[in-house]
C-alpha positions in Angstrom: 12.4 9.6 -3.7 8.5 11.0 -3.4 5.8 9.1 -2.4 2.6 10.4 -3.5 -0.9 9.7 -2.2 -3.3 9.4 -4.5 -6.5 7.9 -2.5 -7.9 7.5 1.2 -10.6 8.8 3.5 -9.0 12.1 4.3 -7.1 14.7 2.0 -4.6 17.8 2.6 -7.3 20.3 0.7 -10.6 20.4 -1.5 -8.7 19.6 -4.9 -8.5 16.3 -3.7 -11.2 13.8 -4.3 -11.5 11.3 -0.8 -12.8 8.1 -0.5 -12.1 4.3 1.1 -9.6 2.4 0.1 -4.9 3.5 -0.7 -3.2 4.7 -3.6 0.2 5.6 -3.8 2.4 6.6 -6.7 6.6 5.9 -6.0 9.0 6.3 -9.3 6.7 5.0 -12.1 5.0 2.4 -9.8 1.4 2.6 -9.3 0.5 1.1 -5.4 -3.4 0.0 -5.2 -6.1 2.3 -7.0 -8.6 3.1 -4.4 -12.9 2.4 -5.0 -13.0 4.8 -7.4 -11.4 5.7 -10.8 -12.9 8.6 -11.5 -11.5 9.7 -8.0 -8.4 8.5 -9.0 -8.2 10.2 -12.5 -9.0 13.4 -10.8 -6.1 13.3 -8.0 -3.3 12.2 -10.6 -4.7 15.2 -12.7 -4.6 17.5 -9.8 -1.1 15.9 -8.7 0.5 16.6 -12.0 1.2 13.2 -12.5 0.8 11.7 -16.1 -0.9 8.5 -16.8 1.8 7.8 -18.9 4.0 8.1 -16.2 3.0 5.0 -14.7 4.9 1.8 -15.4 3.5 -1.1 -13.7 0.8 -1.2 -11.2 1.2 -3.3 -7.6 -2.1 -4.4 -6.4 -1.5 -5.5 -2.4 -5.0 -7.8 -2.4 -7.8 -8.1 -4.4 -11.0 -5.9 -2.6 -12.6 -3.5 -4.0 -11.2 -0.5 -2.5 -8.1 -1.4 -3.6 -8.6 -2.5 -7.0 -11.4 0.2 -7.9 -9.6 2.4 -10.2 -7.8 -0.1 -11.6 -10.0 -1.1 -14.7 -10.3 2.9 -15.4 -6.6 2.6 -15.7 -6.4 -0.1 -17.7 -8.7 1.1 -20.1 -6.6 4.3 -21.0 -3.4 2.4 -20.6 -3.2 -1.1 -20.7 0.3 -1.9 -21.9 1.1 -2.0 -18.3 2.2 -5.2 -15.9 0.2 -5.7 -13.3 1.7 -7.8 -10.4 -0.6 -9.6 -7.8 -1.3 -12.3 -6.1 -1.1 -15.7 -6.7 -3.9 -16.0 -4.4 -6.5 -13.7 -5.9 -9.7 -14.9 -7.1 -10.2 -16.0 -10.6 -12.3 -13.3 -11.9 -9.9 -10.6 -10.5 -6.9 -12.4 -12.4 -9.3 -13.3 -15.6 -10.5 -9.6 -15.4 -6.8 -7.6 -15.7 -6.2 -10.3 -18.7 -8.7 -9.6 -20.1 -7.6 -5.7 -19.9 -4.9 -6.6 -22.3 -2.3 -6.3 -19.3 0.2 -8.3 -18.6 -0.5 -9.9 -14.9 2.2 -11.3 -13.2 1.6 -13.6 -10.5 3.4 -12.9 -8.0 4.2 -15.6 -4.7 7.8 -14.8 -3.1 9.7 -11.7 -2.9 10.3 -10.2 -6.1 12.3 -7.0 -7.8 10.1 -5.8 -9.8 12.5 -3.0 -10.9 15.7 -1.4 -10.0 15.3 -1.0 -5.7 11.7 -1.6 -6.2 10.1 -5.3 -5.2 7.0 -7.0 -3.6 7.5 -8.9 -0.9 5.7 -11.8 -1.8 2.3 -12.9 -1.0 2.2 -13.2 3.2 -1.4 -15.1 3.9 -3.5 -14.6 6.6 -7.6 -14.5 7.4 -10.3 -12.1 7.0 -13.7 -12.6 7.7 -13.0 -16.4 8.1 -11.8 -16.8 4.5 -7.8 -17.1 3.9 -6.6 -14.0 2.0 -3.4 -13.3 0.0 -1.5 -9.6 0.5 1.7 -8.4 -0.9 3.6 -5.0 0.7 5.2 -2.5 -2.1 9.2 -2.5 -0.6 11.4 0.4 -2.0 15.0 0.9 -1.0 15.9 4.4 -0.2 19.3 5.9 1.0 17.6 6.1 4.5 16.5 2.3 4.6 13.7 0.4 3.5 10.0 2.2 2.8 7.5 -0.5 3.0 3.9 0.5 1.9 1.1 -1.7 2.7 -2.6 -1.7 1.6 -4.5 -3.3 4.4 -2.2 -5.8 6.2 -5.1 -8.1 6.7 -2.8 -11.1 7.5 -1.2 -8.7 10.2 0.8 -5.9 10.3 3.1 -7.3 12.1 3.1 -10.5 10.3 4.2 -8.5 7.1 7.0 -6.7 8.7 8.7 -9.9 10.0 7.9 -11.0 6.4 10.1 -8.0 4.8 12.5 -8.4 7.7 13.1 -12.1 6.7 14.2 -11.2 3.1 16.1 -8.2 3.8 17.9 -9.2 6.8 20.9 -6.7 6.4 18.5 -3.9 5.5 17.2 -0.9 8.1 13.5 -0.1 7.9 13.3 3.3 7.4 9.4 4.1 7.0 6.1 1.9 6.9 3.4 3.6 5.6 -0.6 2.5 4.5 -3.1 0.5 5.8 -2.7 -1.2 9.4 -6.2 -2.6 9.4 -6.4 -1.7 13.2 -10.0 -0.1 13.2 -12.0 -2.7 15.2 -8.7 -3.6 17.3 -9.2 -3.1 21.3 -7.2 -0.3 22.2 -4.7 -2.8 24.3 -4.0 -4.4 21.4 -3.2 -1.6 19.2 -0.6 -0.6 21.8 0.9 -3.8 22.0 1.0 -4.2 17.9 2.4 -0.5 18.1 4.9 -1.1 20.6 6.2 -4.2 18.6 7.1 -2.3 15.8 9.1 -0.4 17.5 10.9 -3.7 18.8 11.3 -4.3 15.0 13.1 -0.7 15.2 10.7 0.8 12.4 12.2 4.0 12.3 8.8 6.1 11.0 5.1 5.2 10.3 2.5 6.5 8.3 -0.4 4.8 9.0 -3.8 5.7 7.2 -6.5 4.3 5.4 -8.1 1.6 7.6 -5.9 1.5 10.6 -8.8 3.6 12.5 -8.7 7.4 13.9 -8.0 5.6 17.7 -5.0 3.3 16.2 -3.3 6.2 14.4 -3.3 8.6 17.6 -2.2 5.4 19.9 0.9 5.1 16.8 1.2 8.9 17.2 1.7 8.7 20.8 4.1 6.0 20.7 6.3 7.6 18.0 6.3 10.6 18.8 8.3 12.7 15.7 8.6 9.7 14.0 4.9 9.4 13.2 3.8 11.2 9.9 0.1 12.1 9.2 -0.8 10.8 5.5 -3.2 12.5 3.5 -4.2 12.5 -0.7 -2.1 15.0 -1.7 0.7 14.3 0.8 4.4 14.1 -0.5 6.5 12.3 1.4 9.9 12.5 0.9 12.6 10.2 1.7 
């Protein structure tokens, strides 16, 4: 199984358009779309990977570096489901049905296709308003891979969230946004160290987790830590 990333701030070489916000692109399933879909359109181009490819589109929370390529999507291809939130905002629901996409509101764990599912909106705060966030979970012969957009409710939060529904189930990898950038450093090395109580077995975190936070998670994992990038591959 590949993951491919498709959008963040930094990129493995010049053929790769950067920019705020995650994308990722695991066995027909389209992860978040970055700020940008021209961006977006360019790095799937550049990747190799055919629009047509794409199946259905996960959508971790409804901001607008994570939904930005989205419409540029769904007006070359909208015979596509789109799964997010029960808890996303009206007009970001109304807008993808408008598309001519199918959304699919999504509130527990779901499979979305064969060793593919959402774990289910997890809730949490951000910027004193409640927000709703859903982690892409994919099962692999090496364990879970769970890929995150922002974790605003927590990073932490969400893990105990996937543990909960796959109780018999090793975490192999978790990989995106840790939303750690404006953390103290003391508690990004108590969040990272906690994870590794929840015997994570690799991280990739990127996006907004914060230069500080990833080298603090490099440090603590050691071999285990893997650097993510638009163009990365990551293999599992």
């Amino acid at each position: 199984m590949d993951i491919k990333i498709l959008f963040d701030k930094d990129a493995i070489d010049s053929k790769f358009k950067t920019g705020w916000g995650f994308s990722a692109f695991i066995d027909e399933v389209l992860f978040d779309t970055g700020e940008d879909g021209d961006f977006l359109l360019s790095n799937l181009k550049v990747a190799n990977i055919d629009i047509d490819s794409i199946k259905k589109i996960v959508i971790s929370h409804d901001h607008w570096d994570h939904t930005g390529g989205l419409w540029d999507i769904l007006k070359i291809k909208n015979d596509l489901e789109v799964y997010g939130c029960r808890g996303f905002s009206s007009e970001t629901k109304n807008k993808i049905k408008n598309s001519g996409a199918k959304l699919v509101e999504i509130n527990r764990q779901m499979q979305i296709m064969p060793g593919v599912y959402t774990s289910g909106q997890v809730l949490g705060f951000y910027k004193a308003a409640q927000i709703a966030e859903q982690a892409l979970i994919v099962k692999s012969e090496k364990g879970l891979v769970v890929i995150t957009g922002c974790s605003h409710p927590g990073i932490v939060k969400m893990i105990e969230s996937v543990r909960n529904n796959f109780r018999k189930e090793d975490i192999y990898l978790v990989l995106g946004g840790f939303h750690l950038m404006n953390k103290e450093k003391r508690e990004i090395k108590l969040i990272a160290e906690k994870l590794k109580e929840l015997k994570i077995g690799s991280v990739g975190p990127t996006h907004c987790t914060g230069y500080e936070a990833q080298q603090i998670f490099k440090e603590t994992f050691g071999d285990k830590y893997i650097s993510v990038k638009v163009g990365k591959v990551v293999s599992v």
